[in-house]
Every structure is written in structure tokens, then in C-alpha cells.
C-alpha positions, -999 to 999 in steps of 0.1 A, spaced: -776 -452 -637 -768 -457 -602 -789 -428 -588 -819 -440 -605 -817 -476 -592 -808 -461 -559 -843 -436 -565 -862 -472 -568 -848 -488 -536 -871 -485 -508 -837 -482 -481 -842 -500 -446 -836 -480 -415 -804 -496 -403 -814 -522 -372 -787 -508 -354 -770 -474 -352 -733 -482 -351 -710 -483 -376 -721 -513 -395 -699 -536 -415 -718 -565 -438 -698 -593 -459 -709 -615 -474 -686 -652 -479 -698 -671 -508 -702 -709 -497 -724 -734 -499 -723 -755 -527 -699 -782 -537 -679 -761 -563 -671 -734 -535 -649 -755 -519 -606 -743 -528 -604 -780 -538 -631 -786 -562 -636 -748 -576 -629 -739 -612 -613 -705 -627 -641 -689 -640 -625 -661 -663 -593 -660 -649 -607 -660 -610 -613 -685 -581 -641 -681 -566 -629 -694 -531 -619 -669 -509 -605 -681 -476 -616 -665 -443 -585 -647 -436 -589 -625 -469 -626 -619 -455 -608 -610 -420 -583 -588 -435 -604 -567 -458 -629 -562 -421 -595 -550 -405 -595 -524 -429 -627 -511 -423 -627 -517 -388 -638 -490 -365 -640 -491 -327 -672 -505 -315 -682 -512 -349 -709 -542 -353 -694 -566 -384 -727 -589 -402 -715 -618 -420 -738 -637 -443 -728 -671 -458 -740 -703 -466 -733 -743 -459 -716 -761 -464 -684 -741 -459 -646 -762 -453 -636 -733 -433 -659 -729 -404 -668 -695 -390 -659 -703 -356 -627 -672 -356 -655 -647 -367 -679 -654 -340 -653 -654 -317 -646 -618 -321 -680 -612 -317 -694 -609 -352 -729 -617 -360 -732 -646 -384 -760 -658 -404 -762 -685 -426 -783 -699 -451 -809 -671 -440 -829 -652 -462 -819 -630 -493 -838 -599 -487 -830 -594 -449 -787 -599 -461 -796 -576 -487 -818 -551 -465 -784 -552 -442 -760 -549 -470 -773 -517 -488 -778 -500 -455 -747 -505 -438 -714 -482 -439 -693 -504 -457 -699 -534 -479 -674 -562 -484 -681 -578 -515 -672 -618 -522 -670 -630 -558 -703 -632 -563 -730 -620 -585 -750 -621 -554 -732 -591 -535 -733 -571 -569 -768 -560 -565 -764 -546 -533 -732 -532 -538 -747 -511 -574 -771 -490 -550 -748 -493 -516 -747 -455 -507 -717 -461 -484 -680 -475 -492 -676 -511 -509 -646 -534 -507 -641 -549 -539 -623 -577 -546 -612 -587 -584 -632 -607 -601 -646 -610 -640 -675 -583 -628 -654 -550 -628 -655 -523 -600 -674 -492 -604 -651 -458 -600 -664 -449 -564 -652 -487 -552 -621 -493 -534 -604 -523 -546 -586 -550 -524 -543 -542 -530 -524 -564 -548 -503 -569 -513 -535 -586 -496 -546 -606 -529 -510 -617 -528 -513 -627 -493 -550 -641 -501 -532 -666 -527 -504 -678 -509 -530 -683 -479 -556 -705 -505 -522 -727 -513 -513 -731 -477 -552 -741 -471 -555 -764 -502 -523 -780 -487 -541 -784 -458 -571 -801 -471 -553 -824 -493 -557 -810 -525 -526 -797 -530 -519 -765 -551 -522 -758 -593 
């Protein structure tokens, strides 16, 4: 089923010829916040930045240009991204994240339906993370040694923003 939704995909030319890296962070509404989120079959949607940051490390290739797409509001700011040089947009529009999404090498995927539709006809590698929409076969899932490091990371920023931990 994949090959035929890829066969009606009109691909975009990438806008850039390096080795291309796109995330996408899911922010911007008052739920997506570590404090106020709720487990929605067994996951959080909140991922902090440093999972995001780890999950780019893995993919990282010299030279390589990384495109984040988010959205405000946000608790953590993307300040750390941008200064390493990233590109990030936020609150821009759906179609160009999506345009730079299925054509770049790798895709990092947040918990989000949003980053599913990309990631179905994404010819290149996706980084999945866990979440109540399982992985497809070719997808290389994050390891439990960096979710447990993502967790202990969400405490420590919960902790941090006064919400304490569950």
C-alpha cells in the first residue's frame, strides 16, 4: 500500500542538495505542555528537546542541513537548535513542512498524527519514536536506552517547571 500512495505523491525537488534532516516537535497547544499533557494510550505526548537533539545526533552527517518544524506556544524554546545552526520554522504552513519532510533523507517523527502522513510515503529512513500509531517494518525505532534517557529528562524538566513528576 505504500508504493501506491507513494505512485500519487507528486515529490518536491529537494530545495537543497545536502543531506537533509526534517523533525518535526509537536507544540503548540495548551495540552502539549509536560505539565498539562495526558497519557493518551499509554504515551505522553511531550517530548522534550533533548530527545529531538539526540535522535538528530543519530542521523547526523557532516555538513548535513537539519529543518525543524514546530509550533507555539512551546515551554522549551528552540533557542539550542538554532544555535547549532538549524533552520527553524514555526507555525508555518502544512504543505511546505510536508513538501520538506517526504523529500528529505531522514525523517524524525514526533508523536503525532501529523508526521504520520509524511512518514507513510517518506522514501528515505524515519526515526520513529513509540507511540499508540505503530511503526512500519522499514522504520528504525528510537532504543529503549534513549526513551529511558527521554523519561528521566521529562521528570527532571517537569521538576523544573513546577509540576513535579507522576
Amino acid at each position: 500500500y505504500r508504493e501506491f500512495l507513494r505512485s500519487k505523491v507528486a515529490f518536491p525537488p529537494k530545495a537543497d542538495n545536502r543531506f537533509t534532516i526534517a523533525v518535526h516537535i509537536r507544540r503548540g497547544r495548551s495540552y502539549d505542555s509536560p505539565c498539562t499533557a495526558k497519557m493518551q494510550h499509554g504515551y505522553l505526548r511531550y517530548l522534550p528537546n533533548s530527545h529531538y537533539q539526540r535522535l538528530i545526533d543519530v542521523a547526523m552527517r557532516p555538513g548535513a542541513r537539519v529543518v525543524i518544524y514546530s509550533h507555539a506556544p512551546s515551554v522549551e524554546d528552540f533557542d539550542d537548535f538554532r544555535k547549532r545552526g538549524y533552520e527553524v520554522h514555526i507555525d508555518e504552513d502544512v504543505g511546505e513542512a510536508w513538501k520538506t519532510m517526504v523529500s528529505s533523507d531522514v525523517l524524525i517523527m514526533s508523536r503525532s498524527m501529523f508526521t504520520l502522513i509524511p512518514a507513510l510515503v517518506h522514501k528515505g529512513r524515519v526515526l520513529y519514536t513509540p507511540f499508540w500509531e505503530k511503526p512500519i517494518d522499514s522504520w528504525d525505532v528510537a532504543s529503549n536506552e534513549l526513551l529511558k534517557a527521554t523519561n528521566e529528562e521529562l521528570d527532571e524538566l517537569k521538576g523544573q517547571l513546577g509540576c513535579g513528576t507522576e
